[in-house]
C-alpha positions, -999 to 999 in steps of 0.1 A, spaced: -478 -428 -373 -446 -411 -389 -425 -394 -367 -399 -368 -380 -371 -349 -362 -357 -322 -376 -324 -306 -357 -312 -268 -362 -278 -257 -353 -279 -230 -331 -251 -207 -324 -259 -213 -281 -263 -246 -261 -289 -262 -246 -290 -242 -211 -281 -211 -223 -315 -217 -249 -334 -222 -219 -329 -192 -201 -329 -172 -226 -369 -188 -233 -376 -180 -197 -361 -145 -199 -386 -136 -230 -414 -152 -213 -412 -129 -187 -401 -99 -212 -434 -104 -230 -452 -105 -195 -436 -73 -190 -449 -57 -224 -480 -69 -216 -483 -51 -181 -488 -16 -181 -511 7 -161 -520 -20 -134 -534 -47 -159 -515 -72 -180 -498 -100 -162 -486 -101 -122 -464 -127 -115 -476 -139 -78 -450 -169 -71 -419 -177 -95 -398 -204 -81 -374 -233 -82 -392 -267 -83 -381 -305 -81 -408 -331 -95 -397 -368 -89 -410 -374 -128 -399 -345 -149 -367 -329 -126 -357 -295 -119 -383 -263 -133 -396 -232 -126 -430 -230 -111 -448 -198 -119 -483 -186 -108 -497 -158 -128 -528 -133 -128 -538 -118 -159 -560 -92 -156 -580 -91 -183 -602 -60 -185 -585 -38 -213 -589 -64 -233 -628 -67 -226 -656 -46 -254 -666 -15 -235 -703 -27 -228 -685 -58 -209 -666 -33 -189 -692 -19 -177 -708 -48 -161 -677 -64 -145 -657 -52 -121 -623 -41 -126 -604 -68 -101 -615 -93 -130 -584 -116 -136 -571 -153 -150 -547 -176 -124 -524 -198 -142 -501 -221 -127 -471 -235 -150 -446 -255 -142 -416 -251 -167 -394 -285 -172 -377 -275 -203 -385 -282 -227 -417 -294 -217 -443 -269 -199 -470 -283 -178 -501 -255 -174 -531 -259 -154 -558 -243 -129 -571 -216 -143 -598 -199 -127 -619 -169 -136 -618 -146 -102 -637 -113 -97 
C-alpha cells in the first residue's frame, strides 16, 4: 500500500482549526433545525479517554420526519428521531449508537 501526505498551509493553527470545525458543526446543526425538527443537541461535553485524550462528546437526536415522502408521514408518528453519540478527538471522530426511536 502507498501512502501520500499532502500538507496545506493555512493562514490559522492547529487549535484555532479545530474550533472553528466544531463551531460549523454545530452552525450546520443549527441550519438544519427549524420548526421543532432538525437536530437537538441532548449532551455536549468535555471528555478524557485514556487512548485518544481530551474531546468533545456530543449526543444528538435528529428528527427526521420532514425529510420522510408524505405517504411515510402518515404512518409514523411525529416523535420519530435518530440518537447519535460522537465523540470528537480532533482530528479523529469516533460515532456510534444509533437507534431509530418512535
Amino acid at each position: 500500500m502507498l501512502l501520500k501526505e499532502y500538507r496545506i498551509c493555512m493562514p490559522l493553527t492547529v487549535e484555532e482549526y479545530r474550533i472553528g470545525q466544531l463551531y460549523m458543526i454545530s452552525k450546520h446543526s443549527h441550519e438544519q433545525s427549524d420548526r421543532g425538527e432538525g437536530v437537538e443537541v441532548v449532551q455536549n461535553e468535555p471528555f478524557e479517554d485514556p487512548v485518544h485524550g481530551q474531546g468533545q462528546f456530543t449526543e444528538k437526536r435528529v428528527y427526521l420526519n420532514s425529510k420522510l415522502p408524505s405517504w411515510a408521514r402518515a404512518v409514523i408518528p411525529k416523535i420519530f428521531y435518530v440518537t447519535e453519540k460522537a465523540w470528537n478527538y480532533y482530528p479523529y471522530t469516533i460515532t456510534g449508537q444509533c437507534h431509530l426511536w418512535q
